[in-house]
C-alpha positions in Angstrom: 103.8 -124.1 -228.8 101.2 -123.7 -231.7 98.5 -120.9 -231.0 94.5 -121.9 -231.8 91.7 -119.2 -231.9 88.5 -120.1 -231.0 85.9 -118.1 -232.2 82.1 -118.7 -231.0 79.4 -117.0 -229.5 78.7 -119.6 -227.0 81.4 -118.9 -223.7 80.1 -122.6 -222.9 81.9 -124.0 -226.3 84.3 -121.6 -225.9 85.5 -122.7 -222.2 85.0 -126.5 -223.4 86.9 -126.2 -226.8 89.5 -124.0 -224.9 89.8 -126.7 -222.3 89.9 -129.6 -224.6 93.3 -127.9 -227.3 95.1 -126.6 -223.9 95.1 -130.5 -222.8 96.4 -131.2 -226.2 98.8 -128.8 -225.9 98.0 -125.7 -227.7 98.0 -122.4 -226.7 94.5 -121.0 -227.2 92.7 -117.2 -226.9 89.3 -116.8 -228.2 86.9 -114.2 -229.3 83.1 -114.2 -229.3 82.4 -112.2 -232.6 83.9 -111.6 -236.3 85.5 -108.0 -234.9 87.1 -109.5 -231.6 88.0 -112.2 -234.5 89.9 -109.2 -236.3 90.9 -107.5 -233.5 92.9 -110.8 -232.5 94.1 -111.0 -236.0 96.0 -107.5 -236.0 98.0 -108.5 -232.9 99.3 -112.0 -233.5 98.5 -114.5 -236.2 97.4 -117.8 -234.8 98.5 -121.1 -236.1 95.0 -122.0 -236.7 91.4 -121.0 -236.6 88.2 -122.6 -235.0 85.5 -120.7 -236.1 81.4 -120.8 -235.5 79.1 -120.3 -238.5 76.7 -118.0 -236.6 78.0 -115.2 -234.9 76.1 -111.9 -233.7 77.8 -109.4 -236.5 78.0 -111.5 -239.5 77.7 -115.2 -241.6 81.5 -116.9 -240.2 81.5 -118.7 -243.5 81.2 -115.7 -245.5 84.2 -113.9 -242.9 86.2 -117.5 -243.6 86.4 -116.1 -247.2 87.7 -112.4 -246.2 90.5 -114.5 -244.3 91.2 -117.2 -246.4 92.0 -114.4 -249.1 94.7 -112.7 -246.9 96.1 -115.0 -245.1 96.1 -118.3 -247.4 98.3 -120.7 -245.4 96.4 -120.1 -242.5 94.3 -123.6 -241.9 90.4 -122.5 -240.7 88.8 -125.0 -239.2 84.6 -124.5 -239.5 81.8 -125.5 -236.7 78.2 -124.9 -237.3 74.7 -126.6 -235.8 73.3 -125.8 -239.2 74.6 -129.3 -240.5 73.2 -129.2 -243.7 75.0 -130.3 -247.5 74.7 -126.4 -247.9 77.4 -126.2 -245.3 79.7 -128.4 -245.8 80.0 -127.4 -249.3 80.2 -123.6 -248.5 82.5 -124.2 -245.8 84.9 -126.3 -248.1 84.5 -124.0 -251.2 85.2 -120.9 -249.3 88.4 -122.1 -248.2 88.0 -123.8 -244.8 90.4 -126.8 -243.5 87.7 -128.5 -242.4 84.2 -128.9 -241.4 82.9 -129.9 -238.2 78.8 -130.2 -237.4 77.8 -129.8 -234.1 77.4 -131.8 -231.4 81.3 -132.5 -232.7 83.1 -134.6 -230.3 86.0 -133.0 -229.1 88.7 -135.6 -229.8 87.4 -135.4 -233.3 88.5 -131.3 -233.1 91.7 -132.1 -231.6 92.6 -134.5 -234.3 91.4 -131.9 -237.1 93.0 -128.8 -235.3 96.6 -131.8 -235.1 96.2 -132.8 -239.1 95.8 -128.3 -239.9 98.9 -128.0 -238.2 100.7 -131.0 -239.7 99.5 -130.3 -243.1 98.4 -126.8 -243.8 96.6 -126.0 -246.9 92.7 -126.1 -247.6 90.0 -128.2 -248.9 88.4 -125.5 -251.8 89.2 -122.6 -253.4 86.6 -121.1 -255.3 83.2 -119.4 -253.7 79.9 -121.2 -255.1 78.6 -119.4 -258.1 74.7 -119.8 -256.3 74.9 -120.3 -252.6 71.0 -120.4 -252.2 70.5 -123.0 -254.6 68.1 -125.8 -253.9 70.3 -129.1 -252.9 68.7 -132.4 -253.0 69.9 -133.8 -250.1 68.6 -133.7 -247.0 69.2 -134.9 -243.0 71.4 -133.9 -240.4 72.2 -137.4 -238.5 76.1 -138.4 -238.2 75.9 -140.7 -241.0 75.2 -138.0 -243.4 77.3 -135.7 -241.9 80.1 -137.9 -243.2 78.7 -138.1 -246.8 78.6 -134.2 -247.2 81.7 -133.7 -246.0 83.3 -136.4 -248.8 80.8 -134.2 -251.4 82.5 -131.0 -250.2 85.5 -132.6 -250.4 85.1 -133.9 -254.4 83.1 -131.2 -255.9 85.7 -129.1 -257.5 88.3 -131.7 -258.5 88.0 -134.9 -260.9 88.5 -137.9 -259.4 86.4 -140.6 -259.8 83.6 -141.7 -257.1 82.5 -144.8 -256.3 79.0 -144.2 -254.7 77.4 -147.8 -252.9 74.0 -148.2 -251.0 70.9 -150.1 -251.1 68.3 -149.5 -253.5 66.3 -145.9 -252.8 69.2 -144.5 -250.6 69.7 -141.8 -252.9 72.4 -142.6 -254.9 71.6 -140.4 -258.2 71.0 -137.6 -256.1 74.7 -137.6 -254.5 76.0 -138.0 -258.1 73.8 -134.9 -259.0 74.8 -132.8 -256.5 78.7 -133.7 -257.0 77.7 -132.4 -260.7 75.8 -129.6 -259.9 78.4 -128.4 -257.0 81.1 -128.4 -259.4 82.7 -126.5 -262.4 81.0 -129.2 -264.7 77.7 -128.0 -264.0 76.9 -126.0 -267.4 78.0 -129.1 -269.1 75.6 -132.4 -269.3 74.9 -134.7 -266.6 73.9 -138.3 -268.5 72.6 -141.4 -266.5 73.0 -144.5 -267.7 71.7 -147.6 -265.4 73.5 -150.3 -266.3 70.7 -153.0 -265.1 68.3 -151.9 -267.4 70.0 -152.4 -270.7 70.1 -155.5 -272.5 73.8 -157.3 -272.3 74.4 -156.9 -276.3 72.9 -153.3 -276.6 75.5 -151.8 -273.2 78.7 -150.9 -276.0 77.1 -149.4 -278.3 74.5 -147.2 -275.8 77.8 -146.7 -273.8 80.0 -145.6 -277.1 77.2 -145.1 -279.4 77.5 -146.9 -283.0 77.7 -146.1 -286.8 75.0 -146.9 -289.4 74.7 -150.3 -290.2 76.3 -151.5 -287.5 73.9 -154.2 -286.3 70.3 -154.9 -287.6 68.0 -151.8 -286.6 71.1 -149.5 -286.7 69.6 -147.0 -289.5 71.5 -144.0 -288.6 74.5 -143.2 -286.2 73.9 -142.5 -282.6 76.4 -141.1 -280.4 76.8 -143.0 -277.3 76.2 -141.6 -273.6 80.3 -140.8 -273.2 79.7 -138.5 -276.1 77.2 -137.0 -275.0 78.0 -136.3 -271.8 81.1 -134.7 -273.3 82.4 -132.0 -270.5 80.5 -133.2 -267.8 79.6 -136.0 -265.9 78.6 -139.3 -266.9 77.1 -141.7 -263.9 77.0 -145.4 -264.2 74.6 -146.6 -261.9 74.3 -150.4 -261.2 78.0 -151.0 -262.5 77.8 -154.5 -260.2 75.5 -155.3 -263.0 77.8 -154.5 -266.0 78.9 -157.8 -268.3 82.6 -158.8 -268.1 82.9 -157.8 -272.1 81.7 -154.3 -271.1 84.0 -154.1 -268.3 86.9 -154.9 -270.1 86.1 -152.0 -272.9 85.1 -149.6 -270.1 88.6 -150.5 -268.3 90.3 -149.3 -271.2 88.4 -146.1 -271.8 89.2 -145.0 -268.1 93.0 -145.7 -269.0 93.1 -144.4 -272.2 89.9 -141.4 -272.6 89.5 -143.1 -276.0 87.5 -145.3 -277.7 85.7 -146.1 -280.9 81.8 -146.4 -281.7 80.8 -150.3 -282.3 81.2 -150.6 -285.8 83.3 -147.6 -286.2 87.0 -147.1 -286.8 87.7 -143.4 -285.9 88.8 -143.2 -282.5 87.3 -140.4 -280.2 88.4 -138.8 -277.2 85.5 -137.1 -274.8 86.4 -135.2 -271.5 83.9 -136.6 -268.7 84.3 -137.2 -265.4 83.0 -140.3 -264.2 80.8 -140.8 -261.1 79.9 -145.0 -260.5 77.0 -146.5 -258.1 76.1 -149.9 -257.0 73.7 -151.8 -254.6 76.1 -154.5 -254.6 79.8 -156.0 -252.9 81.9 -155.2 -255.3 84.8 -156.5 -253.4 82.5 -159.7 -253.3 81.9 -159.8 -256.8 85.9 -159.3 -257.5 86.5 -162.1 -255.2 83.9 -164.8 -257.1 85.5 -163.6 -260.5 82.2 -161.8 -261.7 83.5 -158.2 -261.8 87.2 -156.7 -263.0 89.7 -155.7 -260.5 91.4 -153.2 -262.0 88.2 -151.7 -263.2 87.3 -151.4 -259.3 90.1 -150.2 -258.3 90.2 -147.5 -261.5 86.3 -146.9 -260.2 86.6 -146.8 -256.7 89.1 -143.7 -255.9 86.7 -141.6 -253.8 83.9 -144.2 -252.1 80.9 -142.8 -250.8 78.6 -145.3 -248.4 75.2 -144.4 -248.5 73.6 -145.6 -245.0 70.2 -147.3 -245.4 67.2 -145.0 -243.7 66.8 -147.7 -240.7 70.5 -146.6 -240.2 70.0 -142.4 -240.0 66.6 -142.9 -238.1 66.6 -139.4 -237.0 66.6 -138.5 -240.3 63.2 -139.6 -241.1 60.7 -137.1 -239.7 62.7 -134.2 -241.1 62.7 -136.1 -244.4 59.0 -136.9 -244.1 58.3 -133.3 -243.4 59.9 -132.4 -246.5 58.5 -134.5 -248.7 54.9 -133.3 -247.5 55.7 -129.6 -248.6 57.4 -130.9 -251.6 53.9 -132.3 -252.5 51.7 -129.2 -251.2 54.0 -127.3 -253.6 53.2 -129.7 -256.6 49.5 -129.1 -255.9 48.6 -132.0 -253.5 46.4 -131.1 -250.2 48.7 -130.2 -247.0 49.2 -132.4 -244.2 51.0 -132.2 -241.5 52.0 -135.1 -239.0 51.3 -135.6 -235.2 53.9 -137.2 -232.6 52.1 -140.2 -232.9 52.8 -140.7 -237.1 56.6 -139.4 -236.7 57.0 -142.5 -233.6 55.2 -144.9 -235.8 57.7 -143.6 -238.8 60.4 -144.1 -236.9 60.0 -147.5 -236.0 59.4 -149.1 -239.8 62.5 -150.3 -240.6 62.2 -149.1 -244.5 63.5 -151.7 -247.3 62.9 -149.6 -249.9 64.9 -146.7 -248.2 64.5 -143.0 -248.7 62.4 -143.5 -252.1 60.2 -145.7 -250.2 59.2 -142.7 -247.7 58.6 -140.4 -250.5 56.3 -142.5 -251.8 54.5 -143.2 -248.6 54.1 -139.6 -248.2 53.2 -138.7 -251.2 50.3 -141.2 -250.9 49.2 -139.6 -247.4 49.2 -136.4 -249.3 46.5 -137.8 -251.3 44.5 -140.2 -249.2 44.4 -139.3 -246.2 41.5 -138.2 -244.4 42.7 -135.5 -242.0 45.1 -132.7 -241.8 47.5 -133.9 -238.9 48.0 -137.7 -240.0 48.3 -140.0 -237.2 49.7 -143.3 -236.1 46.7 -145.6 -237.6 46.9 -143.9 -241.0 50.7 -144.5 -241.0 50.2 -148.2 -240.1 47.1 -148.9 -242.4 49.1 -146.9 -245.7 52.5 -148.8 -244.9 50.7 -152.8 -244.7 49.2 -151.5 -248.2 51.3 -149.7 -250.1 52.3 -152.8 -252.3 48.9 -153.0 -253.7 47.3 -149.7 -254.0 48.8 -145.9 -255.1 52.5 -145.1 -256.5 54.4 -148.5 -256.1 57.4 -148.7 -254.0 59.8 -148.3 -257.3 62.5 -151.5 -256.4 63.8 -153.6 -259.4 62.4 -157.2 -258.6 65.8 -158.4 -258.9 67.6 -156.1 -256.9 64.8 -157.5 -254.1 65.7 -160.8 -254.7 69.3 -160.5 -254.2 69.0 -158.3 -250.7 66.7 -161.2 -249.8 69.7 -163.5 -250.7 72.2 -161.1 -249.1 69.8 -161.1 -246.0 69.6 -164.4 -245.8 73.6 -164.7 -246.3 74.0 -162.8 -243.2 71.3 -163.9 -240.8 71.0 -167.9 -241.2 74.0 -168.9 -243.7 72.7 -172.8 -243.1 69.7 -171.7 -244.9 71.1 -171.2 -248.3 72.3 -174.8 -248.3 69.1 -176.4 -246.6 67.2 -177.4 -250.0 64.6 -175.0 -249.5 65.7 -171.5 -250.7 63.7 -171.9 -254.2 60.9 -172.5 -252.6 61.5 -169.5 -250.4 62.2 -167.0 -253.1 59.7 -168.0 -255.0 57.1 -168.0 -252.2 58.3 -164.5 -251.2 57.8 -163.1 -254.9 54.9 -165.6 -255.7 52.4 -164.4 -252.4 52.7 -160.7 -252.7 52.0 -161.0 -256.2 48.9 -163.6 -256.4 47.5 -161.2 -253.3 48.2 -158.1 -255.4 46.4 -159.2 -258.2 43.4 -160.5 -256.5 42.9 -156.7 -254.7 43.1 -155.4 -257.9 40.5 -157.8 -259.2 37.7 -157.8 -256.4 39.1 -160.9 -254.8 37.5 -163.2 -258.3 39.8 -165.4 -258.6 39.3 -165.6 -262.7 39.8 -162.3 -263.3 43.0 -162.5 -261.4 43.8 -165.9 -263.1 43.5 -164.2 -266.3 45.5 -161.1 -265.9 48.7 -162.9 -264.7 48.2 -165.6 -267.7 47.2 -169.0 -265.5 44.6 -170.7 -265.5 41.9 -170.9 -262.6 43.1 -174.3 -261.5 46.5 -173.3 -261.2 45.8 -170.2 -258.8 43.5 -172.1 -256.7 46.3 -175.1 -256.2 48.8 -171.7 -255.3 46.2 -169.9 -253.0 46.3 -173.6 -251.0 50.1 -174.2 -251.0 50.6 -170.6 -250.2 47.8 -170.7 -247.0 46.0 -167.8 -248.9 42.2 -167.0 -247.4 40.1 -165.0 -249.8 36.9 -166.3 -248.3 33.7 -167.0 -250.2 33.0 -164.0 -251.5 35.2 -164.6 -254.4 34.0 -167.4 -255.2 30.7 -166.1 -255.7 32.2 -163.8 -258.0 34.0 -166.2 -259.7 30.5 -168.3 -260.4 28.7 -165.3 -261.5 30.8 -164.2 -264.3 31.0 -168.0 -265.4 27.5 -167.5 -265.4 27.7 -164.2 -267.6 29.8 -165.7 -269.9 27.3 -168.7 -270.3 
């Protein structure tokens, strides 16, 4: 019969855990501190170890090292409340089997304390160089729970990640913090964002090019592979990568070598690749539109990224932070009531985590009072398209979550004739209205600035059931009459 030790503070979680093993089958003692943990030690070793992170004489993370160091076959298994990315990674890099945040569920411990004992071994080896660095990612919900423990579980290896979530989930920052975790950290970390760069410029910013390569090449540039040389290089929006790229990238992957467009010297670069989309890849390998080998060559470790509406209790400790993160940067404190964190938590978010950033950041400034409430969160969310920091989403990302949306609430409707219309309405209306705010409500001004004429935006304010009232149109007369 295989022996566990449970060691917590808590008789309660004790008694429970103990409860919980012995129905599994194992053979359990426990011990409420790190010396009855030693004490327990120098009379029989166990076959494995359930440890706390707090316990009244000492860090159990820091005491997972001491252990881990003598006895390294022994799997530790690791349970704290403090379910941070700064956990997870400690607890993995100091040696543990695994890492459970509290409330666990206890089949979930019974399957980890069955796979220590079928497997052995442990999930890190060497102790973070600066445990009391500043991570950048933050929440405690289950979801995000999962996605450190994937982190903790990549950080000191190679393997390529495949990181997918919608727009504003904080994709960048998971790449970052797989870089910065790791041994590559003194090296570079280069971005590239694959949406942003024009289809015939993505080889040669990817694998740089020689003089006179193509008209405006003067000089040679080395690509981002290059210079990312020893670290990590992420490719954000790969769904958005041309099939010619893909193909070339493919062969890179395979081979770690490749040639600069227009060059012939081949060159080799050590870089470990980190990937992100917003899109389906296996939907976009299925319609022909991205490789399959390339995803499968991409997509060794995936990492989901849930959507804010989807970590919801996530979002006042977020919302918090991102209020001190601005008081820090100079911006008057504020604080939030019960009312704002409710009315926070009930906005559904489409622009994600970078969409509450901004929102906050935006209280920080405008706001009247210290403690926002419930009306200032509702008035700064229904305006937050037209005034302050804009809600940074690539238009056509939007589009296609609209599509993808639509795809998954009313299928008929992508075949019903009308989803041009649709689209364009959605883009066209938030737009015209945008433009107008910014103008006064005078509808020439506006006309002007977005390149119609006055005829036309009047036809679209009609189609599109837009009121602006008369006022505009008094301000429309009166600067005819000042240019008369």
């Amino acid at each position: 019969m295989s022996t566990v030790l449970v060691v917590d503070d808590d008789a309660a979680i004790r008694t429970v855990v103990a409860q919980a093993l012995r129905r599994a089958g194992h053979d359990v003692t426990s011990a409420d501190s790190i010396a009855q943990l030693e004490r327990a030690l120098a009379v029989s070793l166990p076959d494995v170890i359930v440890t706390d992170v707090v316990l009244p004489d000492g860090d159990g993370i820091d005491h997972v090292r001491s252990v881990a160091a003598r006895f390294p076959l022994l799997p530790i298994i690791v349970l704290s409340a403090q379910n941070t990315l700064t956990t997870a990674v400690r607890a993995a890099e100091v040696g543990a089997y695994e890492y459970l945040p509290k409330p666990f569920d206890l089949d979930v411990l019974t399957r980890a304390v069955a796979g220590a004992l079928a497997r052995g071994g442990m999930i890190g080896e060497d102790a973070l160089a600066d445990e009391d660095r500043a991570l950048p990612l933050i929440g405690r919900s289950a979801a995000m729970q999962d996605v450190y423990r994937i982190i903790a579980r990549v950080v000191s290896n190679d393997l390529t990640v495949l990181i997918s979530g919608e727009s504003g989930t904080g994709k960048e920052l998971v790449a970052r913090a797989i870089h910065d975790l790791g041994p590559r950290n003194a090296a570079p970390f280069v971005a590239i964002n694959m949406a942003a760069i024009p289809r015939e410029l993505i080889e040669a910013e990817l694998f740089g090019h020689e003089r006179g390569a193509f008209t405006g090449a003067a000089t040679r540039n080395a690509g981002r592979f290059e210079q990312a040389a020893g670290g990590t290089l992420f490719l954000d929006e790969i769904g958005d990568m041309p099939m010619e790229a893909q193909t070339r990238l493919l062969r890179v992957l395979q081979s770690g070598e490749f040639t600069s467009v227009g060059g012939a010297r081949t060159i080799r670069v050590d870089v470990r690749i980190v990937a992100a989309t917003n899109r389906d890849l296996n939907a976009q390998v299925a319609a022909g539109q991205f490789r399959e080998d390339l995803f499968y060559r991409l997509n060794v470790v995936p990492i989901a990224l849930p959507a804010l509406r989807e970590r919801r209790q996530d979002i006042a400790l977020l919302a918090r932070h991102f209020l001190d993160h601005a008081a820090i940067q100079g911006l008057p404190r504020r604080q939030l009531g019960s009312d704002a964190l409710t009315e926070l938590g009930a906005h559904d978010w489409p622009g994600n985590v970078r969409e509450l950033e901004n929102l906050m950041r935006r209280l920080a400034v405008l706001a009247r009072d210290e403690v926002i409430g419930a009306d200032a969160i509702r008035a700064m969310i229904g305006t937050q398209a037209i005034i302050g920091e804009p809600v940074d989403i690539e238009i056509g990302h939007a589009v296609r979550a609209m599509i993808e949306r639509i795809a998954r609430d009313n299928p008929a409707a992508l075949d019903d004739g009308t989803l041009y219309d649709r689209v364009i309405g959605e883009v066209e209306r938030p737009l015209i209205e945008a433009m107008l705010a910014r103008h006064g409500q005078n509808q020439l001004r506006a006309a002007r600035a977005m390149g119609i004429n006055r005829n036309t935006l009047r036809k679209r304010l009609d189609t599109l059931g837009i009121d602006i009232g008369g006022t505009a149109l008094d301000g429309d007369r009166a600067e005819v009459r000042e240019r008369r």
